[in-house]
PAKOL-41354 format. One record per atom (N, C-alpha, C): atom name; y negated, z negated, x negated; residue number from 1. Coordinates in pm, 1 decimal, decimal comma, always signed. Layout:
BEGIN
{atome->CA	north->Y	up->Z	east->X	num->NUM}
...
//
This chain:
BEGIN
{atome->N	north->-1482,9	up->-3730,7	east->-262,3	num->1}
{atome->CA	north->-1564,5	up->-3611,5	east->-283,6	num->1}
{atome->C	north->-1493,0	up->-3485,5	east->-233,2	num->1}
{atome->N	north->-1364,9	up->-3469,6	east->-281,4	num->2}
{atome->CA	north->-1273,6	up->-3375,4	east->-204,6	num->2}
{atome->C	north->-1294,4	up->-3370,6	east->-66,5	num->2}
{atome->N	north->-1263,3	up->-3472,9	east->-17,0	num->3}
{atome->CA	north->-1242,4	up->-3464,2	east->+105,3	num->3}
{atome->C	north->-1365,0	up->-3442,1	east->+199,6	num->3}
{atome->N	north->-1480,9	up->-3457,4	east->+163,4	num->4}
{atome->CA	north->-1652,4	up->-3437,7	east->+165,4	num->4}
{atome->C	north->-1650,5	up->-3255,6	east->+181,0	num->4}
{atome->N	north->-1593,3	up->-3200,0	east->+78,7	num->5}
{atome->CA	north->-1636,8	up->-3081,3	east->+45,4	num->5}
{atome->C	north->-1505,2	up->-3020,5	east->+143,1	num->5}
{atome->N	north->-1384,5	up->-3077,8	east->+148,6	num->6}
{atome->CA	north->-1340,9	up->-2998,4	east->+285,4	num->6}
{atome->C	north->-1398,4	up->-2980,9	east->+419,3	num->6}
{atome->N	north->-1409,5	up->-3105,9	east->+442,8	num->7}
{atome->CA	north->-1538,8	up->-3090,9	east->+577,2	num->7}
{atome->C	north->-1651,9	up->-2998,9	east->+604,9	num->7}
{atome->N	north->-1676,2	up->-2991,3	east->+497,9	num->8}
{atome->CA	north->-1791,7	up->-2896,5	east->+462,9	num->8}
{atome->C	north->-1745,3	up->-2722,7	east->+492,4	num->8}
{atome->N	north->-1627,7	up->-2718,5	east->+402,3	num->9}
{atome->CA	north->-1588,3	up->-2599,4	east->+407,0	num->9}
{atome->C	north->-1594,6	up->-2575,4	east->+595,7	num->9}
{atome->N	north->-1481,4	up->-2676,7	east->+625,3	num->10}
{atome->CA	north->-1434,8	up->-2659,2	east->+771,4	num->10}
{atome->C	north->-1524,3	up->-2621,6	east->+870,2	num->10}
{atome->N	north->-1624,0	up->-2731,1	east->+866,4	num->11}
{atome->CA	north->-1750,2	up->-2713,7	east->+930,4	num->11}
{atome->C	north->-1902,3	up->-2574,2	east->+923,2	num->11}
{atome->N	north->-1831,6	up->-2548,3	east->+813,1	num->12}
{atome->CA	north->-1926,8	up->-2395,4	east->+794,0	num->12}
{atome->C	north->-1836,5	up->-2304,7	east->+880,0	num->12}
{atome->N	north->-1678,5	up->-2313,8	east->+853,9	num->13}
{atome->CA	north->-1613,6	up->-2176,2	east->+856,0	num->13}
{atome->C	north->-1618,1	up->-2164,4	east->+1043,2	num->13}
{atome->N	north->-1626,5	up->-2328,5	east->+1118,4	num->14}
{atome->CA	north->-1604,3	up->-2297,6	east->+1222,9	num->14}
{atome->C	north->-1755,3	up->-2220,2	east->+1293,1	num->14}
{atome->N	north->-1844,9	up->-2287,4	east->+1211,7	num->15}
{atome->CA	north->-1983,5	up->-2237,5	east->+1251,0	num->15}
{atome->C	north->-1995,9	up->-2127,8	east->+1248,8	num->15}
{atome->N	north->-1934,2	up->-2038,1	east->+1180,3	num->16}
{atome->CA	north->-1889,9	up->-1855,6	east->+1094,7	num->16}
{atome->C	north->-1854,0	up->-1843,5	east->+1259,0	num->16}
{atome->N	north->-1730,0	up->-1851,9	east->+1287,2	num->17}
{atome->CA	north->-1676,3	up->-1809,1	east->+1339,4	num->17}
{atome->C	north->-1729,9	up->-1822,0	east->+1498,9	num->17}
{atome->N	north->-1803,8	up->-1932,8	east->+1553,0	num->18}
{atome->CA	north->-1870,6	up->-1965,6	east->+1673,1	num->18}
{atome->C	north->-1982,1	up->-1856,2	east->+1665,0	num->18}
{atome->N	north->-2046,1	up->-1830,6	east->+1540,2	num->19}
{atome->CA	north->-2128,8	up->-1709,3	east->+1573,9	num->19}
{atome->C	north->-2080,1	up->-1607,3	east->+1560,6	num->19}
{atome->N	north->-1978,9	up->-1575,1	east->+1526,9	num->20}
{atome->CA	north->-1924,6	up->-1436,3	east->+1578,5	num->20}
{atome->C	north->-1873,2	up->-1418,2	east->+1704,3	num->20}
{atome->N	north->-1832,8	up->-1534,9	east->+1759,2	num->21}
{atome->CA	north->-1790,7	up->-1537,5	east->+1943,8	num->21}
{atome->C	north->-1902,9	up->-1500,6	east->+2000,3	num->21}
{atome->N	north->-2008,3	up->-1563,5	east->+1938,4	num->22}
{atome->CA	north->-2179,3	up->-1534,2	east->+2026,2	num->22}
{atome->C	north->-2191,8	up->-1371,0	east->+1994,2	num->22}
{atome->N	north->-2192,4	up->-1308,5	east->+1912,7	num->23}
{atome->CA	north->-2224,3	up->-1213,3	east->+1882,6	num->23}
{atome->C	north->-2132,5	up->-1101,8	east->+1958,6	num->23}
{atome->N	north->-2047,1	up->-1164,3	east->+1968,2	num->24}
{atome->CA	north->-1928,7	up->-1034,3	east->+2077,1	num->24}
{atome->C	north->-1943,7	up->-1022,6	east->+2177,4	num->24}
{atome->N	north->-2013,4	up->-1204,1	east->+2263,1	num->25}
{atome->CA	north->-2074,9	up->-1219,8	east->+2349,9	num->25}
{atome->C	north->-2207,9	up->-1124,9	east->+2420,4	num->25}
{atome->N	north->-2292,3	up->-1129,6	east->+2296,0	num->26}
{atome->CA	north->-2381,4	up->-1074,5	east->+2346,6	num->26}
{atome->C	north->-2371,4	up->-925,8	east->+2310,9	num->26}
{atome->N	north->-2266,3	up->-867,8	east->+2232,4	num->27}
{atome->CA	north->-2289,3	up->-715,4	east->+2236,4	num->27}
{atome->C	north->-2187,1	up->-630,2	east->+2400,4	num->27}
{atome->N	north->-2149,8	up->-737,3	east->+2419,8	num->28}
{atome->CA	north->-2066,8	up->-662,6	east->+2555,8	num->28}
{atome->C	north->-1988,9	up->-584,0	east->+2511,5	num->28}
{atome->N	north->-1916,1	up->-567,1	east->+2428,8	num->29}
{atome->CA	north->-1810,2	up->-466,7	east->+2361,8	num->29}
{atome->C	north->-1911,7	up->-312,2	east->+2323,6	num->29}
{atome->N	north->-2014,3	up->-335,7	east->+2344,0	num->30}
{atome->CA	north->-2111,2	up->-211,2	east->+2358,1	num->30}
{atome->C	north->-2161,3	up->-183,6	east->+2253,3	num->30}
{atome->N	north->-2221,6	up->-297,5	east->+2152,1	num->31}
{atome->CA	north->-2294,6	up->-272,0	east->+2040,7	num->31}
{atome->C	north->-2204,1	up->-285,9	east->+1890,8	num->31}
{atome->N	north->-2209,7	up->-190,5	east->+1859,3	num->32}
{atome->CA	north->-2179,7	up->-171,6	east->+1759,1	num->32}
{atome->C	north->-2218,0	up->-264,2	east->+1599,8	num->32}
{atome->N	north->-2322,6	up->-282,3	east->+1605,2	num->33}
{atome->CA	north->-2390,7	up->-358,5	east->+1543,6	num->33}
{atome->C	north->-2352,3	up->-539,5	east->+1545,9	num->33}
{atome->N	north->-2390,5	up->-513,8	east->+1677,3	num->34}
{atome->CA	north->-2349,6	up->-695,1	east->+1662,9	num->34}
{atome->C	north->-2175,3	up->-729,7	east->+1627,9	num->34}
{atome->N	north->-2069,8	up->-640,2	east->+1675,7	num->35}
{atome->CA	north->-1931,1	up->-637,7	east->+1604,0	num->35}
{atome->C	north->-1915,5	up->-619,9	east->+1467,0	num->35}
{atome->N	north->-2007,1	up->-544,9	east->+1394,3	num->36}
{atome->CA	north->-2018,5	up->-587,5	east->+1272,4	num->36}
{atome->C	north->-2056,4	up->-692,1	east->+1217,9	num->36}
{atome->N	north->-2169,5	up->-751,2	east->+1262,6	num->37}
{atome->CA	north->-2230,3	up->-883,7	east->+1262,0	num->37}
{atome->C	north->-2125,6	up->-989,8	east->+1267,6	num->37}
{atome->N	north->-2044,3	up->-953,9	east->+1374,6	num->38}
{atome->CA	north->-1924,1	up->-1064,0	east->+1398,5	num->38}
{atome->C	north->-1777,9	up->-1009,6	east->+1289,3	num->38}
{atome->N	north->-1799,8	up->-944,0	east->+1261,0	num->39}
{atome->CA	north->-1665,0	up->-923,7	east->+1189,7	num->39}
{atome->C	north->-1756,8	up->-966,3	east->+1051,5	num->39}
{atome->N	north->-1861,7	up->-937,0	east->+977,4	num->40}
{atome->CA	north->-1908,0	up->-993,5	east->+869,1	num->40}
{atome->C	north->-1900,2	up->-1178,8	east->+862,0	num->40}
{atome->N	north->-1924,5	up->-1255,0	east->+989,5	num->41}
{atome->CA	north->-1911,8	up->-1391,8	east->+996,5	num->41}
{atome->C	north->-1809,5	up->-1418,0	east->+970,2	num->41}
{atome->N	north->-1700,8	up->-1340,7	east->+1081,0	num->42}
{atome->CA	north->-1574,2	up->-1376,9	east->+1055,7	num->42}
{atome->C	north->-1472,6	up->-1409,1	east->+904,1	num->42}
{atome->N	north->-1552,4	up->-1287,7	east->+842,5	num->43}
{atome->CA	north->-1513,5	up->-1271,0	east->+668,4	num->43}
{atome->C	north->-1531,1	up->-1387,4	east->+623,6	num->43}
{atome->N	north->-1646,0	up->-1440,8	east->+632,5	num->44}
{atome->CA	north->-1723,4	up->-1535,7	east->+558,0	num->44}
{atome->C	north->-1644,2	up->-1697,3	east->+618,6	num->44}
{atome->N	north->-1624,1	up->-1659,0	east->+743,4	num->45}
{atome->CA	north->-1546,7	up->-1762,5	east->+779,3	num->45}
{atome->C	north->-1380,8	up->-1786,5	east->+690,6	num->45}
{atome->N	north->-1323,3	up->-1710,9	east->+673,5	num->46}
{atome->CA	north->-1197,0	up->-1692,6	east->+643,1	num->46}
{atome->C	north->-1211,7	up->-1716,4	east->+475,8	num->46}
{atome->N	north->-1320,2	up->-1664,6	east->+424,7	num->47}
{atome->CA	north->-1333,4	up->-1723,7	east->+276,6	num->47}
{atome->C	north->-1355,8	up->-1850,9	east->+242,3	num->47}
{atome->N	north->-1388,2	up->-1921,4	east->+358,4	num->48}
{atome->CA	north->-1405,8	up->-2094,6	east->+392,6	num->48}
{atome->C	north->-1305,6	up->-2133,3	east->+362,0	num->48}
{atome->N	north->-1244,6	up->-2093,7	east->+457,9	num->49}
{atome->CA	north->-1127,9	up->-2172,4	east->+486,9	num->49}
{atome->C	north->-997,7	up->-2144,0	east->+390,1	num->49}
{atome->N	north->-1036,3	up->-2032,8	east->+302,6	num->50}
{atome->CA	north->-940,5	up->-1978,3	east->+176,1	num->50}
{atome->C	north->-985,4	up->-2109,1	east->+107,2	num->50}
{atome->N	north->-1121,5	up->-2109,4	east->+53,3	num->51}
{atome->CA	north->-1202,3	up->-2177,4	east->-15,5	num->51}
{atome->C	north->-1132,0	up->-2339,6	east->+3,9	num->51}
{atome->N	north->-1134,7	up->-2405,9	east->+112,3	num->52}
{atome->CA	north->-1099,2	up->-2499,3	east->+152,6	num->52}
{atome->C	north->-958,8	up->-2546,0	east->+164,4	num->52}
{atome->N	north->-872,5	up->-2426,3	east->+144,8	num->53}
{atome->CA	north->-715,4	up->-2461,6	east->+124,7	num->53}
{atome->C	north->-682,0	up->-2469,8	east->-6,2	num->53}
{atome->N	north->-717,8	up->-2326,4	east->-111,3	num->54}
{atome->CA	north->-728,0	up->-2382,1	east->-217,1	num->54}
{atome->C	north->-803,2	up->-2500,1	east->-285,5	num->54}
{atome->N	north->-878,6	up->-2563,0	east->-275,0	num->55}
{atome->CA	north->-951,5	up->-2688,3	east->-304,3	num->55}
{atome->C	north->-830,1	up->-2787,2	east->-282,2	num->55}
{atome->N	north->-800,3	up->-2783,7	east->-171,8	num->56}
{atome->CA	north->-763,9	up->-2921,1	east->-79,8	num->56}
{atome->C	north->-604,6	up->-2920,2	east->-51,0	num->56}
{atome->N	north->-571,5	up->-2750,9	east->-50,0	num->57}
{atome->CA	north->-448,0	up->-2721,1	east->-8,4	num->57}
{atome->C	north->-330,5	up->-2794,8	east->+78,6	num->57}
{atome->N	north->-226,9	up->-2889,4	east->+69,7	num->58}
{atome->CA	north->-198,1	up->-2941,1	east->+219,1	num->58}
{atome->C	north->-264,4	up->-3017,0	east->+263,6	num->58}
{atome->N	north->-332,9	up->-3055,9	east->+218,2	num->59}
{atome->CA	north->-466,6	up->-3158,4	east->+288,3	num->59}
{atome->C	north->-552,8	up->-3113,4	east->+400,0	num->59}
{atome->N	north->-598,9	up->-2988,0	east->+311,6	num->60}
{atome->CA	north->-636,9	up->-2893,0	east->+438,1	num->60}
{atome->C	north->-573,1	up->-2810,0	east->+540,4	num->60}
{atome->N	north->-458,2	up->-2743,5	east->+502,3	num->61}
{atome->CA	north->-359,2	up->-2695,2	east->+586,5	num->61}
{atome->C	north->-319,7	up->-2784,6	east->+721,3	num->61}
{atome->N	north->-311,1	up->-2893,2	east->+670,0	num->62}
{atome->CA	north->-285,9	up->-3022,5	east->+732,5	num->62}
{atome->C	north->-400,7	up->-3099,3	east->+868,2	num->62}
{atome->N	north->-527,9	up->-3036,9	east->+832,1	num->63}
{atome->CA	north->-592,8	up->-3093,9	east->+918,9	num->63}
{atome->C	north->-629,2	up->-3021,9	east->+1039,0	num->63}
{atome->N	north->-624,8	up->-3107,0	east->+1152,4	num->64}
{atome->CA	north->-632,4	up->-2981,3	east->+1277,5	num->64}
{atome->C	north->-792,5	up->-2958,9	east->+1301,4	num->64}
{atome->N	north->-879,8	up->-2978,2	east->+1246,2	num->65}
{atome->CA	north->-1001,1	up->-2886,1	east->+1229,9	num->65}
{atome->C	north->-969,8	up->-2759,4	east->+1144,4	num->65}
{atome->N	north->-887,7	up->-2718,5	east->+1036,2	num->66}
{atome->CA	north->-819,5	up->-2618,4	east->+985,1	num->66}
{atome->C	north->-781,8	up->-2525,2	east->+1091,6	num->66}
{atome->N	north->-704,3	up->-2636,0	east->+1114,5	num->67}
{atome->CA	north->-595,2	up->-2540,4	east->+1226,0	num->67}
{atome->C	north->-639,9	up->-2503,5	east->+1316,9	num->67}
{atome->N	north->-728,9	up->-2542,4	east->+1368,7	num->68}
{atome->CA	north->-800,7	up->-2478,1	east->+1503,4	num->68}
{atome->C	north->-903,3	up->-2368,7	east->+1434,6	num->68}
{atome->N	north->-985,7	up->-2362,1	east->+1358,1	num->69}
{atome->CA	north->-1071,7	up->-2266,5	east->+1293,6	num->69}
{atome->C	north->-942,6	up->-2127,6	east->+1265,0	num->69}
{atome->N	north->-850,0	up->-2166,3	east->+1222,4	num->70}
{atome->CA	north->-783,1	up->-2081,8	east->+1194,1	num->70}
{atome->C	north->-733,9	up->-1975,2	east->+1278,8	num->70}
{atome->N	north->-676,7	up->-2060,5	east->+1396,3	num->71}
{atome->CA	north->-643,1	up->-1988,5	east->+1496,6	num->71}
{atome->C	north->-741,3	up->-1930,7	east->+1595,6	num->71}
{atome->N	north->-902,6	up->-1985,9	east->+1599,9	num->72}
{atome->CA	north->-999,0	up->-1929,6	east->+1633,1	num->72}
{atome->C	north->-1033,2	up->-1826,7	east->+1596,0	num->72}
{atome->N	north->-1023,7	up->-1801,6	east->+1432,8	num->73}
{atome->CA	north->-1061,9	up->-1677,4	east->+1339,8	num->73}
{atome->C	north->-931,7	up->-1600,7	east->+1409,5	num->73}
{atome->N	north->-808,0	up->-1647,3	east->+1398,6	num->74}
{atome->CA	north->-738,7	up->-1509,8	east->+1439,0	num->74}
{atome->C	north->-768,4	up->-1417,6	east->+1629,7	num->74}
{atome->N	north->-848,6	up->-1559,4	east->+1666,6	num->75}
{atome->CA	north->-840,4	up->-1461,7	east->+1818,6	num->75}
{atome->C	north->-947,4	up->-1385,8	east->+1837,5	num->75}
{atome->N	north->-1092,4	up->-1474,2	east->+1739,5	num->76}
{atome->CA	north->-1190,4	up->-1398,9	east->+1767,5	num->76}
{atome->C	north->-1177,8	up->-1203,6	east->+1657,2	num->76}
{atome->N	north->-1119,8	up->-1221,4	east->+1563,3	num->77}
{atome->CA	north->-1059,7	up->-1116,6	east->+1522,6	num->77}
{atome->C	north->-1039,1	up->-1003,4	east->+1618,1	num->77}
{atome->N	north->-929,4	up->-1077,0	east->+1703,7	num->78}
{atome->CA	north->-882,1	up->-964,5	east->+1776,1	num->78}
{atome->C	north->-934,2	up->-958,7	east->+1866,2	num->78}
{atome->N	north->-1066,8	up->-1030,1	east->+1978,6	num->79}
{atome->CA	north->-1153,4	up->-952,1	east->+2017,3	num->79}
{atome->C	north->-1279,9	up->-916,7	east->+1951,0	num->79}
{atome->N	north->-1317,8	up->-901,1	east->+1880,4	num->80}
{atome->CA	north->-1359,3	up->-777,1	east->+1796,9	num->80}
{atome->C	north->-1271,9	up->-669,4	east->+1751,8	num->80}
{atome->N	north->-1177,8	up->-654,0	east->+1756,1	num->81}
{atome->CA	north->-1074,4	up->-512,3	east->+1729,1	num->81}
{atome->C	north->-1072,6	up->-471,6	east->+1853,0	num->81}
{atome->N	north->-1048,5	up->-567,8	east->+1979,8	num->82}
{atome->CA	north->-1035,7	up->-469,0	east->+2157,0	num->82}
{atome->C	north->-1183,9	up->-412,2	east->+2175,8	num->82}
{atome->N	north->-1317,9	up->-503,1	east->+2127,0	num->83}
{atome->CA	north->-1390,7	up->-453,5	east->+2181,3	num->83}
{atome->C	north->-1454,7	up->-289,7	east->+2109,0	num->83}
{atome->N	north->-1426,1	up->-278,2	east->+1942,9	num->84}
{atome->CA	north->-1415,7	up->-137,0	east->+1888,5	num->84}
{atome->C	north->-1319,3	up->-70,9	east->+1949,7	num->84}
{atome->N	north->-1179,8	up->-90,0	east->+2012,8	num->85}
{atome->CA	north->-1155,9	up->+23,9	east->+2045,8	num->85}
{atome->C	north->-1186,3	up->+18,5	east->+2200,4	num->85}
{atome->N	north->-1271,5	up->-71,2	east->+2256,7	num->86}
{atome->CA	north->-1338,7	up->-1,3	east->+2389,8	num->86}
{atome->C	north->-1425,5	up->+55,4	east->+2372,6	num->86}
{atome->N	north->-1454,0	up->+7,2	east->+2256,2	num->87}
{atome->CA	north->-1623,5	up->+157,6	east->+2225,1	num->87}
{atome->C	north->-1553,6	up->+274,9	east->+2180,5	num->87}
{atome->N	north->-1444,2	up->+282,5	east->+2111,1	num->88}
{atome->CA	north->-1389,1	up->+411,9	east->+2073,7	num->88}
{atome->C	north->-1322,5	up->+510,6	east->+2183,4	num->88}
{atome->N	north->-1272,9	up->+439,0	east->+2300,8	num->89}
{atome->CA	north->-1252,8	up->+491,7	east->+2412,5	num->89}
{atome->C	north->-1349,1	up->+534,0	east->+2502,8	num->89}
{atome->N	north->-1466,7	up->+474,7	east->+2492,3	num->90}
{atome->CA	north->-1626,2	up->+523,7	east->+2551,7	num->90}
{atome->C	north->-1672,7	up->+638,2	east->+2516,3	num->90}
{atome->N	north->-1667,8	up->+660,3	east->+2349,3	num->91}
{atome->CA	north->-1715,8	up->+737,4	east->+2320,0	num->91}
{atome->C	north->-1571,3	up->+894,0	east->+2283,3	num->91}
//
């Protein structure tokens, strides 16, 4: 059952986070809106995967669907931070 409900976690948080790539995607660093959109997924993603370490903790740490969500959340992060400050340099 544990191990059911990690998957679960994993599999939402990466889904979080694939739509916030789409969403950065489609705002072109331009819209403001959709970077929020993606930084709100992103949240929700990262509470997954909180969610899912505490539950599961090295179990989950441990699995490289973790580990890749993880390190996904940290890059898509930081393009959503380049693409606010290319709008902050626009404007």
């Amino acid at each position: 059952m544990a191990e059911q409900n990690l998957q679960q976690q994993l599999d939402e948080a990466s889904s979080k986070i694939k739509q916030a790539q789409e969403a950065i995607l489609q705002a072109q660093g331009t819209d403001p809106e959709l970077l929020q959109q993606a930084e709100a997924n992103l949240l929700q993603a990262k509470q997954k995967l909180e969610i899912a370490q505490n539950e599961s903790g090295t179990e989950a740490t441990e699995n490289a669907q973790f580990q890749q969500a993880y390190e996904q959340l940290h890059n898509t992060r930081q393009q959503v931070q380049e693409a606010q400050q290319n709008n902050n340099d626009v404007l």
